[in-house]
Steps between C-alpha positions, in 0.01 A plus 500: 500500500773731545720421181124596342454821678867577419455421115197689516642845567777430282279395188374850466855618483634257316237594192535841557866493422411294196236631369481941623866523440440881435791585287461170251100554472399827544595604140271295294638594157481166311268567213745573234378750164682612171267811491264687693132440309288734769146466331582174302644361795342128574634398783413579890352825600416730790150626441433236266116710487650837389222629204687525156372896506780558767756495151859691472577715159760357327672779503461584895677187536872533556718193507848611743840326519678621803877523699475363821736485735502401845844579647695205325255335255387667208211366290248637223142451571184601341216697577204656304360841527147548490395860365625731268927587648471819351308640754628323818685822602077659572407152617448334808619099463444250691787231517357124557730236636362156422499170689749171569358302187551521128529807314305840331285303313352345826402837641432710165158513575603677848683750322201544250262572776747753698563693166091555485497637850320838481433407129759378252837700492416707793822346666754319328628174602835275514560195596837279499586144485818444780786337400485156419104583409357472160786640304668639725863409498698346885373320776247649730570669867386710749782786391418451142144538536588836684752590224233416182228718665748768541601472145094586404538789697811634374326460095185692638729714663676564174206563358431777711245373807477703727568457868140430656360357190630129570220263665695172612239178472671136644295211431599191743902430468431886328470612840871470575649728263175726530543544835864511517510809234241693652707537803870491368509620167878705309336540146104700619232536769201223514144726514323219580474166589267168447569201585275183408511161684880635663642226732614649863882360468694162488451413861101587453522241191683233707260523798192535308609156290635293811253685765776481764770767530804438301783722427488616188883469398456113498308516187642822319766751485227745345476805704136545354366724819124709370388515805845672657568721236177615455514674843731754365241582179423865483254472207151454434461080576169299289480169674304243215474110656245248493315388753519101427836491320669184634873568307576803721208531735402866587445396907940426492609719217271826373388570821843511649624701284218752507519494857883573483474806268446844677223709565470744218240626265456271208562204703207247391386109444276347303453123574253342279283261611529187332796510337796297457852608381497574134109593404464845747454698167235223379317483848480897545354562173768639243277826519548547869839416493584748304288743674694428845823530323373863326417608822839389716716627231328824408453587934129447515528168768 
């Protein structure tokens, strides 16, 4: 009875060690593409439901190759522009960081539906595969990701932004290099910030998965901290998590990190009812969605 109690409280370990080794599985980046295909694409989507109305001009749709270099590893990666880049410099633009899995074509129709918020064009949007991503050239990190964010800023930033006119969105893994950049950023101030379906940190992963306190640091050398950097956030904060998502539940990861950002106008939740990780958009009604986002970005919430 006691070699079974024993091997029962190692089990959980054991398969954590195995199977939520954080550094090997947290960048799920194994579909592999010769070209981006956006509407043509047939594979997986996010917002599988999106209406075919919500469409992109060809030419408000910008394919980017970028430098990126974080400290020691250089690597091109790609991004698209959404809107017309000749007018970025009167434009507000909102920068979306996607998730752990696949690639732009998986979340094209999230970039679709940000570019109509307002009504189509009123902001323009980018959005950047990491390295290792899509088409992106290296191997994915947590310094890369950092470093091919910061290379979208530094093109809008070339193309005259303006300082206040950046909104930073971080969908999921997203979160990290949202939230890292809003708070410590060299290349331009973060106006805003949303973050959809964030996790809290490592350690909040590894005790949410093996519901006993662990240190983190057995399972990662990530640093991957939302819900301590977001303490220091001086901007505007839009919470977005669903209520039933069982992939990064709100009860150990959204609400910590709301809870952990400071009192300050514009701070704000929504958690929908009903949802699950990756159908918010679908769940809220694409209308209302956009409606909530019009209203956090332009002040009105």
């Amino acid at each position: 009875m006691r070699i079974f109690r024993l091997f029962a409280c190692l089990l959980p370990a054991f398969l954590l060690s195995s199977c939520l080794r954080l550094d090997s599985n947290l960048f799920n980046n194994g579909e592999k593409i010769s070209s981006y295909q956006w509407d043509a694409f047939a594979g997986e989507r996010e917002i599988k439901d999106l209406p075919a109305s919500y469409k992109i001009p060809a030419e408000e749709l910008t394919q980017l190759s970028l430098l990126s270099d974080d400290g020691g590893n250089r690597a091109l990666i790609r991004a698209v522009y959404l809107g017309d880049t000749s007018s970025i410099a009167a434009d507000t633009v909102i920068l979306y960081c996607h998730g752990n899995k696949n690639h732009m074509d998986l979340y094209w129709n999230r970039a679709k539906l940000l570019s109509y918020t307002g009504f189509r064009g009123k902001y323009g949007v980018m959005m950047m595969d990491y390295r290792g991503y899509g088409l992106s050239e290296g191997n994915p990190s947590e310094t890369g990701m950092h470093a091919d964010v910061l290379a979208c800023m530094r093109w809008l930033k070339s193309k005259g932004l303006k300082d206040g006119n950046l909104v930073m969105y971080g969908f999921s893994l997203g979160s990290a290099p949202a939230t890292f950049l809003s708070v410590e950023n060299p290349v331009m101030p973060v106006a805003r910030l949303v973050l959809e379906a964030p996790f809290a940190s490592a350690q909040a992963m590894v005790e949410d998965a093996a519901k006993f306190s662990l240190p983190s640091s057995y399972f990662t050398s990530l640093s991957l901290d939302n819900e301590g950097l977001i303490r220091k956030l001086k901007v505007p904060f839009l919470l977005i998590h669903g209520k039933d998502d069982d992939f990064l539940r709100y009860e150990a990861h959204g609400k910590r990190v709301f809870e952990n950002c400071p009192e300050q106008p514009g701070k704000q939740q929504i958690v929908v009812e009903k949802a699950v990780h990756n159908n918010v958009p679908s769940v809220m009604g694409f209308e209302n969605y956009s409606a909530e986002l019009q209203d956090f970005i332009s002040g009105k919430r």
